[in-house]
C-alpha positions as CSV (number, residue, x, y, z in Angstrom):
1,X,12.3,-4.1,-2.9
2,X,15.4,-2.2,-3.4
3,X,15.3,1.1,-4.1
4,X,17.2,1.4,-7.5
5,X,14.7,-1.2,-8.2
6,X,11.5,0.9,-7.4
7,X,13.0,4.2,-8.9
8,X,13.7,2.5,-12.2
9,X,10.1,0.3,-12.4
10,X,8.0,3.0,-11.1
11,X,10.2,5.9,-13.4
12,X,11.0,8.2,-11.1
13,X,14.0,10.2,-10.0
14,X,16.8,9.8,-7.9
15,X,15.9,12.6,-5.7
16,X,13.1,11.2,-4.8
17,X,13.2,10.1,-0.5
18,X,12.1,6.4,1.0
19,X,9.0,8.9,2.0
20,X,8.2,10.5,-0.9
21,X,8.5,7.1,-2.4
22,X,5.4,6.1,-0.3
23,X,4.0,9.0,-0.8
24,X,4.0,8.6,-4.6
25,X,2.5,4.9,-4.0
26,X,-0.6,6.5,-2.2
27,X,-1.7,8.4,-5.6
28,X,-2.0,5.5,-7.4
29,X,-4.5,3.1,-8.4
30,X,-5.5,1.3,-5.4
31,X,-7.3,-2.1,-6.2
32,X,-7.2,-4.1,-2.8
33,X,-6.8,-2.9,0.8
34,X,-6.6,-4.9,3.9
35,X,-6.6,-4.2,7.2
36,X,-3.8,-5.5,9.3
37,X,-4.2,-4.3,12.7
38,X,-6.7,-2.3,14.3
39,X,-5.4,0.5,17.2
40,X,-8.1,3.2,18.7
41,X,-7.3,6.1,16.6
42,X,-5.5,4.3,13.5
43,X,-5.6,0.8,11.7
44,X,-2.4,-0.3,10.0
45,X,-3.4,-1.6,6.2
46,X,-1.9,-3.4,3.4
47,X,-2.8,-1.7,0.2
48,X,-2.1,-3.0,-3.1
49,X,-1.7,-0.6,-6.7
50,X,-1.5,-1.2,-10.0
51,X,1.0,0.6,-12.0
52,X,2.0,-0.6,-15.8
53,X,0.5,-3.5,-15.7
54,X,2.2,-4.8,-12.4
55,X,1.0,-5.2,-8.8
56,X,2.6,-3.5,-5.6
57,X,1.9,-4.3,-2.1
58,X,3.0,-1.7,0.6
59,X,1.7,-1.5,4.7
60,X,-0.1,2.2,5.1
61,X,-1.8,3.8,7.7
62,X,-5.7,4.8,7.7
63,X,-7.2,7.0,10.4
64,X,-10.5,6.2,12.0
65,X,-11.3,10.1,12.6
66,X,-10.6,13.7,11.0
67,X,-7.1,14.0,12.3
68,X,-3.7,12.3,10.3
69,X,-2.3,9.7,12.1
70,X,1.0,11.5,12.1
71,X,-1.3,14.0,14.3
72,X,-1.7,11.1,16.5
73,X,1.0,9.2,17.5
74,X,1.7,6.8,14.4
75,X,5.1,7.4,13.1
76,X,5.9,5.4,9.5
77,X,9.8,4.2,8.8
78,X,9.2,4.3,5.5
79,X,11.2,1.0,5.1
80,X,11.6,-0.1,1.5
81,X,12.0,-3.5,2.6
82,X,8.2,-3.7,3.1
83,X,7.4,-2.8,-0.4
84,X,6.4,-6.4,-2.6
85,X,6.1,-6.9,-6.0
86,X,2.7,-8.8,-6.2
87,X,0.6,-11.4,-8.7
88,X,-2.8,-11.4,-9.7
89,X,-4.9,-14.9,-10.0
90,X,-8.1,-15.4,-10.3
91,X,-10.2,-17.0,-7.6
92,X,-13.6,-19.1,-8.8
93,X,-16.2,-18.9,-6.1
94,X,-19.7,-20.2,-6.0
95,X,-22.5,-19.3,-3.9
96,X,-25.9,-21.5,-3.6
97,X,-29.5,-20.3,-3.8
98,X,-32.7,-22.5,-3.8
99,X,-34.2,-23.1,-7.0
């Protein structure tokens, strides 16, 4: 998304970095992650939050120990490009038991 774009629908201001951007994304609501790839120290995620109603998909980074994974090699461009406005839908499943 463009970054006028994510200022304005997430109300923030203009002083506001790409970083602190993300950084702002992290505190929110987060109601689905995914793992994308898996290194030895780090795996790179997809998270997605809820804010107002509307879905937002942006790539993270989780650490598998007690260090940051800035502490470790990973370094995050905080590209704005990556950020996606997402939609909900519901999914039906079923699952079969004996009777």
């Amino acid at each position: 998304m463009k970054r006028e774009e994510l200022l304005e629908v997430f109300n923030l201001s203009d002083d506001y970095t790409d970083g602190d951007i993300y950084d702002w994304m992290g505190c929110q609501k987060i109601v689905q992650s995914e793992i994308i790839c898996e290194y030895r120290w780090w795996d790179e995620m997809e998270y997605i939050i809820e804010y107002n109603g509307r879905y937002f998909s942006y790539p993270g980074v989780r650490t598998t120990g007690d260090l940051g994974a800035g502490d470790l090699g990973y370094e995050n461009d905080y590209n704005l490009d990556n950020i996606y406005e997402m939609k909900a839908i519901e999914v039906k499943s079923f699952k079969y038991v004996r009777i």
